[in-house]
N, C-alpha and C positions, 0 to 999 in steps of 0.2 A: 639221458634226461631230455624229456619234449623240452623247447626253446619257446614257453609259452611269456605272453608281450602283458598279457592281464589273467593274476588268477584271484578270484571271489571264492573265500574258504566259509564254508561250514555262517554265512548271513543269516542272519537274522531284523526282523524290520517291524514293529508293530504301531498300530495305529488305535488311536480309544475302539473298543471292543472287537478289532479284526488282529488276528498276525495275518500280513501280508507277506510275508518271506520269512520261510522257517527252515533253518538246517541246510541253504543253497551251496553248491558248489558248482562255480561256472569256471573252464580253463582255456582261453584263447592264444591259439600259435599266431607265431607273425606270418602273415602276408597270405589269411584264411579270410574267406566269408563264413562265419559262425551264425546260425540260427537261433532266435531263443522262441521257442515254440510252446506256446499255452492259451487256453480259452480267454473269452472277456475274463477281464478280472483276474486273472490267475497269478498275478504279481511281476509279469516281465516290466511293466514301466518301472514299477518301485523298484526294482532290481536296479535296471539302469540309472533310477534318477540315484541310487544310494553310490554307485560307480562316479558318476560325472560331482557329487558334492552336492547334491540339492538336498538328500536325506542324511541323516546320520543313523548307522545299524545300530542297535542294542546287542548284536554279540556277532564276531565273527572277522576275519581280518582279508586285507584287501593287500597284493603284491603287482607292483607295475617292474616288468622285467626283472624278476625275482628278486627284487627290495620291495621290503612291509614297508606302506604308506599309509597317509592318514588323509584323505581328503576332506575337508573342511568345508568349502565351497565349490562353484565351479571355476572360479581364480585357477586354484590349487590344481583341478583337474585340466584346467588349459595349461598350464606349467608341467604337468606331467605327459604331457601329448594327447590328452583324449578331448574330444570335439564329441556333441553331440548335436542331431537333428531332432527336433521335436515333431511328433503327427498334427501339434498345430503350431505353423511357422512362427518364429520370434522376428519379426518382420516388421519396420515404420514403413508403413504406405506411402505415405507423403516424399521420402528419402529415396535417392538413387541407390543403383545398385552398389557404386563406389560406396557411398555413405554408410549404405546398413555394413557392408563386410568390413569395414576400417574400423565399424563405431567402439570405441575406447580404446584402439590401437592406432589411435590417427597417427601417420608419421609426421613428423614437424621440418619444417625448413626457414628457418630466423624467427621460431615462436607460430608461422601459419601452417597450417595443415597446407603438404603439399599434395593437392589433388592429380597433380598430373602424375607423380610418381607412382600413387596407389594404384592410379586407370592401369600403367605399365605394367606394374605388379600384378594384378588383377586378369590384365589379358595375358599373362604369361604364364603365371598358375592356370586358364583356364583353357590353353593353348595343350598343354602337359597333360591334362587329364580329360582331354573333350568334353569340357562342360561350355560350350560356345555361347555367353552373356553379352549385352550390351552393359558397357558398366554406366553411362550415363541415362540409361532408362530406368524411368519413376517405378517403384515396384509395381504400383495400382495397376498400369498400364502395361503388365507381362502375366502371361498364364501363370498359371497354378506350377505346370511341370519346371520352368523358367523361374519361379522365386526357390521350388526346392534347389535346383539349381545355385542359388545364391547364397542359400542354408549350407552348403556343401563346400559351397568356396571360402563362405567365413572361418570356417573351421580349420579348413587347410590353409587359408589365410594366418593362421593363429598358429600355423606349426603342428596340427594335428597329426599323428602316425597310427592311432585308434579312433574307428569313426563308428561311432553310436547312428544307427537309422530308425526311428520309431515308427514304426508303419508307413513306411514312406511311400507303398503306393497306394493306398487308402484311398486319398484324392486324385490319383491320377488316371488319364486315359490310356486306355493298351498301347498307342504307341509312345508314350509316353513313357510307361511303363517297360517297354521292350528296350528304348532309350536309358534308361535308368539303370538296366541291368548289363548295359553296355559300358556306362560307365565306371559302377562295381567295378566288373574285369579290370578296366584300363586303372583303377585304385589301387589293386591288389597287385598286379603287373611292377607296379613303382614300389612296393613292401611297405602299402599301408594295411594294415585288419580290420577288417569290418564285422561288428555283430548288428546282425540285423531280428528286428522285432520283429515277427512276422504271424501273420495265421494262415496265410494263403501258401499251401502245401508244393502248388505246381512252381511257385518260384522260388523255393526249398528247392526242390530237385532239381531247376535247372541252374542255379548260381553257388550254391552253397556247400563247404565241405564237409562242415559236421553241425550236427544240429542237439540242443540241450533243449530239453523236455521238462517245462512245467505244469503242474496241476495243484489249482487252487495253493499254489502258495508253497509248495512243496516240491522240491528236484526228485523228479522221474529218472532222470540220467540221459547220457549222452551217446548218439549213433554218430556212426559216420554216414552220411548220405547218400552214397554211389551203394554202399549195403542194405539199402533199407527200400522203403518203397510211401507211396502218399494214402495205403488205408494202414500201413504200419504205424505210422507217424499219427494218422490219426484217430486209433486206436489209444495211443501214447497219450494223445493230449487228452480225449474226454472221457478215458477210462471205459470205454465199450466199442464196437463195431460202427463204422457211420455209412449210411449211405449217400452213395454220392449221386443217386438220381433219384428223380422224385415220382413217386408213385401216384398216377391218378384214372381217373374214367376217362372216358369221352365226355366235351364240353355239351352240354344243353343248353344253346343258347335261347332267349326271349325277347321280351319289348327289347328296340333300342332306349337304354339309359341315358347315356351320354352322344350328342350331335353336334358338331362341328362342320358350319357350312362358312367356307370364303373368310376364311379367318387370318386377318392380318396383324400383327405385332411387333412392336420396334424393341431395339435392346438399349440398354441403359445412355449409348453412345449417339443414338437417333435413328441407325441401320435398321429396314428392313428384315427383321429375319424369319420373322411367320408369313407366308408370301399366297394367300387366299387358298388355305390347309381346309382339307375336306377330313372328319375322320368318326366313324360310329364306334360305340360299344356297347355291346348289348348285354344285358342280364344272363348271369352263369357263363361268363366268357374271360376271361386274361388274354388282352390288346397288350402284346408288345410292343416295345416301338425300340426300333434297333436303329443306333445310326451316329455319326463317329460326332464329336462333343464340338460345339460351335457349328450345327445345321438348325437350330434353333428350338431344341429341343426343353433347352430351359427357360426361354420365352412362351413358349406354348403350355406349359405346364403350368409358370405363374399367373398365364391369363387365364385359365381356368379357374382357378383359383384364388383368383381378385388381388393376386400381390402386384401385377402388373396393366397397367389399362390396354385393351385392346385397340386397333386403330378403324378397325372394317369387319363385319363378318357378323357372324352370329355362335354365343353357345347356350344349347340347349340341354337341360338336364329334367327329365321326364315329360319333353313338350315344353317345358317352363323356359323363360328366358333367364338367363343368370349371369348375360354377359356385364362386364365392368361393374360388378355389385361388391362391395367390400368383402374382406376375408369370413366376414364374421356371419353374414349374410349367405357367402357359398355355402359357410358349413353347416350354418341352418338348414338350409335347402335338402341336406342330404349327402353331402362328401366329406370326406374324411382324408387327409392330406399327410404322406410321409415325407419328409420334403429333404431336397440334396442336402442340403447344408442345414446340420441338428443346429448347430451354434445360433445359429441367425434368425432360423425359421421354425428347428422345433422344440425349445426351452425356454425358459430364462433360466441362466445356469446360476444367480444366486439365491432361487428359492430353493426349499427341499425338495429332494424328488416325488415327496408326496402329494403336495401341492399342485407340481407340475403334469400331476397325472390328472388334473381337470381342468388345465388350461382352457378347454374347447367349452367346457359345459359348469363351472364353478360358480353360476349367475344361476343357473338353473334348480329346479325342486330336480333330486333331494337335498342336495347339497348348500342353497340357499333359500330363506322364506322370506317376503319381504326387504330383500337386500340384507338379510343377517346368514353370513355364514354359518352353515355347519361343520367346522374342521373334526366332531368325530365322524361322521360319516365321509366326510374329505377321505380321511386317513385308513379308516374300514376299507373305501374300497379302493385306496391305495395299497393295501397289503395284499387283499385280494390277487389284481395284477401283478405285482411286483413276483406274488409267489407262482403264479401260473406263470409268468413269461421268467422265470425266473432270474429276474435284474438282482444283479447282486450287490447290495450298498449295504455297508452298517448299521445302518437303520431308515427308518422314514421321514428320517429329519436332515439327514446329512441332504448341503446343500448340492445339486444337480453337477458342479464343475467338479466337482470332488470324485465322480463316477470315472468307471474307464469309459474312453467311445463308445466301446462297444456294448456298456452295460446303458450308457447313454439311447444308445440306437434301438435297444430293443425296448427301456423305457416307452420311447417314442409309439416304438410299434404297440405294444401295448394298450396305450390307452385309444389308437387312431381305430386299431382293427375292434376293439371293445366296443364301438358307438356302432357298429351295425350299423355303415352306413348303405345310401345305394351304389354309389358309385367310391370304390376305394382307390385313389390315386397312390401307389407306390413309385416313387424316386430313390432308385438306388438303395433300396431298402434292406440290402444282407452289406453296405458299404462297411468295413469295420467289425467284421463279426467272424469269426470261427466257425469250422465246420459245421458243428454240432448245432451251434445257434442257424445258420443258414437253413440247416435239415428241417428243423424249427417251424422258422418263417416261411418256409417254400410249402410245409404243410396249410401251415395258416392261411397265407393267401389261395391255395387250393379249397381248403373248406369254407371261404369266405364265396369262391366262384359257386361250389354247391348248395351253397344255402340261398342262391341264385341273385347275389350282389355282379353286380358290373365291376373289374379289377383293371386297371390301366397302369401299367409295370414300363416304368422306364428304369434300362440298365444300360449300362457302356459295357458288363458283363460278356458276352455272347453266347456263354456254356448257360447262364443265367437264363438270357431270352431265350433259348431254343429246350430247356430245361422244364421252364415254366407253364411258357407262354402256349393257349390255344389258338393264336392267332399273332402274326407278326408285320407291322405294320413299318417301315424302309423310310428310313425321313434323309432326306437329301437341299441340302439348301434350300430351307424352309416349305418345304412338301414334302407328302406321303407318296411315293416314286413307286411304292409294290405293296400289295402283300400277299403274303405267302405265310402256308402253317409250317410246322419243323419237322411233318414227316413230310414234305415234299422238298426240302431244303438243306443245307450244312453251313458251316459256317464260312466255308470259302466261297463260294458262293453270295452268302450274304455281306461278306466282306467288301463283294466286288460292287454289290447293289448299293451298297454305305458307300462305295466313292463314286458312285455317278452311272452307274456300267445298265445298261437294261437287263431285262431279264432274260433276255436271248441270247447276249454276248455274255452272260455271267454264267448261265448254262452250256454255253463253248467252252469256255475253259473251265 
């Protein structure tokens, strides 16, 4: 008999007009990294959230260390050892790091929460499994890879021995990322299990020992990973052959579109980070801009784009000036905006996703005539998109939070690459997405280059940048340091230009 810690028999899950998990059967050993591998949408969070207590299945039974249990909540499911991470942090801002991992487990000492013992506890759980936190730092004030971090210690805080991870590097940067899978190991090492959500194939094969295959809702079945391979696997998930490079011409470039002379930008904190940035794009071209996360890369993208005021400088979009003009004003102009963060910047996630596919243009004929909307024509060419990009929601009305990320993301893309604009600014725009869907997008912005739009692709990516992109643009503490195309380049190389190196000593080694 396998010594399996969690087995999910014969689930089922349905939701008004979708089954989301039909007939699953997932079986995790102790002290394994387990994959669960399938498209947007294809029911791995349902799966899990029906594991940790958030759902209840309509048919099918659940065994923690070979006893049938009944989870109810996620109470029940911290009581049986399992912890989960969520792909969006369950996190108070405002609260330290002590605070969020204690919060309802505060230990008491004559009736007060004793804070010093928890720090203790805290730094000694995170001593054990090199997750290195400050516990008295404010979340607001820690990266992204630092509050998962914190996500991971609540849990093992709580006694966790099964550790649920929902896309957990989604938001993170490569090293960030290569951290992350450091600490896996050092998890597994102590005989916790991890199932990890995942789409991103290449960190299957290097952390992972066996991997469960779903599609659309459906269990494909289960490899072991050291036997299989990443066009196997993704094959498995989309039900066809995928490629994993992207087919295109030689770029035709034109007018310069976009022009950026002496462009200065501070970040939310008062810091200096766009530091008098020069940078063109011209029509039928993909500007990359490759360059590791905090060189100010997302201060330059929102002052393009009127989220952020600039401080000096100039941006020009077809000769026009368009610097510090509101969001609404940019897109007027002519740009189209996929922005890092969907949550914040490209939804409102409790309208329906139909709705939210005319955010940019809902004011405008056809869809409004003297300020009276048209919601059939709203919805017309809501279906439209939805079916070409094929975003998969139960209907046109389910509200936008209710999507996965990833059916989220392409939403986005959707309606941004639809406006034809002149200048299509992509941020991180395959963030969240599956193979198949990447294959997708990487055509899209390709025929968007040939129908002779300007495309400005920022990724943390770098198979991404060099993938893509017709031109690659090295940003380094708030300046463009190089560019270089990706037949003249690799990525070690560009690796080196990303922390500082010239391009004579990055071509040395």
């Amino acid at each position: 008999m396998d010594n399996y810690v969690v087995e999910m028999l014969r689930i089922r899950k349905e939701f008004p007009g979708i089954v989301a998990n039909n007939n699953i059967n997932l079986q995790v050993k102790q002290g394994e990294i387990h994959a669960l591998l399938g498209e947007n949408g294809a029911g791995k969070s349902t799966l899990m959230n029906v594991l940790f207590g958030l759902y209840q299945p309509e048919k099918g039974e659940i065994r923690i260390k070979g006893e049938k249990v009944n989870i109810t909540d996620p109470n029940v499911a911290n009581d049986l050892g399992i912890g989960m991470v969520h792909q969006h942090f369950m996190l108070v801002d405002t609260f330290t790091v002590t605070q969020n991992i204690i919060l309802g487990t505060e230990p008491k000492k004559n009736s007060v929460v004793d804070v010093k013992k928890a720090e203790e506890e805290i730094i000694a759980l995170s001593e054990k499994y090199g997750l290195h936190v400050d516990p008295r730092a404010k979340i607001r004030d820690i990266s992204v890879g630092m509050q998962q971090r914190v996500e991971i210690l609540k849990t093992l805080y709580r006694g966790s021995d099964v550790l649920i991870l929902d896309e957990p590097t989604a938001v993170l940067t490569p090293q960030e990322i290569n951290e992350l899978m450091d600490i896996m190991k050092s998890l597994i090492s102590e005989g916790i299990s991890i199932i990890l959500i995942t789409h991103k194939l290449k960190e299957i094969m290097e952390v992972c020992d066996r991997c469960t295959v779903i599609r659309k809702g459906e269990g494909i079945g289960t490899v072991t990973v050291k036997d299989s391979n990443p066009n196997e696997l993704a094959s498995l998930m989309v039900g066809r052959e995928v490629s994993f490079t992207t087919e295109k011409t030689p770029p035709k470039p034109k007018d310069v579109v976009l022009s950026i002379k002496d462009l200065q930008v501070k970040d939310i904190r008062n810091a200096m980070m766009v530091k008098g940035l020069n940078l063109d794009v011209k029509a039928g071209e993909i500007v990359g801009i490759a360059g590791i996360d905090g060189n100010g890369q997302t201060e330059l993208i929102e002052a393009i784009t009127g989220l952020r005021p600039s401080e000096s400088g100039e941006i020009l979009l077809n000769n026009k000036a368009i610097t510090n003009m509101s969001p609404r004003k940019v897109t007027e102009s002519g740009i189209s905006h996929i922005p890092q963060d969907r949550h914040k910047f490209g939804l409102v996630l409790d309208f329906p996703i139909g709705e939210n596919m005319v955010l940019q243009t809902y004011y405008q004929k056809p869809y409004a005539n003297k300020g009276v909307l048209s919601f059939k024509r709203i919805y017309d060419h809501a279906k439209k998109l939805i079916e070409e990009y094929d975003v998969r929601t139960p209907n046109l009305y389910t509200a936008a939070r209710a999507l996965s990320g990833g059916n989220q993301q392409k939403a986005i893309i959707a309606r941004e690459v639809d406006r034809s604009p002149d200048l299509l600014i992509a941020a991180q725009p395959t963030r969240g997405l599956d193979v198949g869907a990447i294959e997708f997008i990487h055509k899209k912005l390709i025929e968007e280059r040939d129908k002779g739009r300007a495309v400005l692709l920022l990724s943390f990516e770098l198979d991404e940048i060099m993938n893509v992109s017709d031109r690659i643009a090295v940003m380094f503490d708030g300046n463009i340091v190089e560019n270089v195309t990706p037949e003249e380049t690799n990525e070690q190389e560009l690796g080196l230009l990303m922390a500082g190196s010239s391009k004579e000593k990055a071509g040395e080694s």
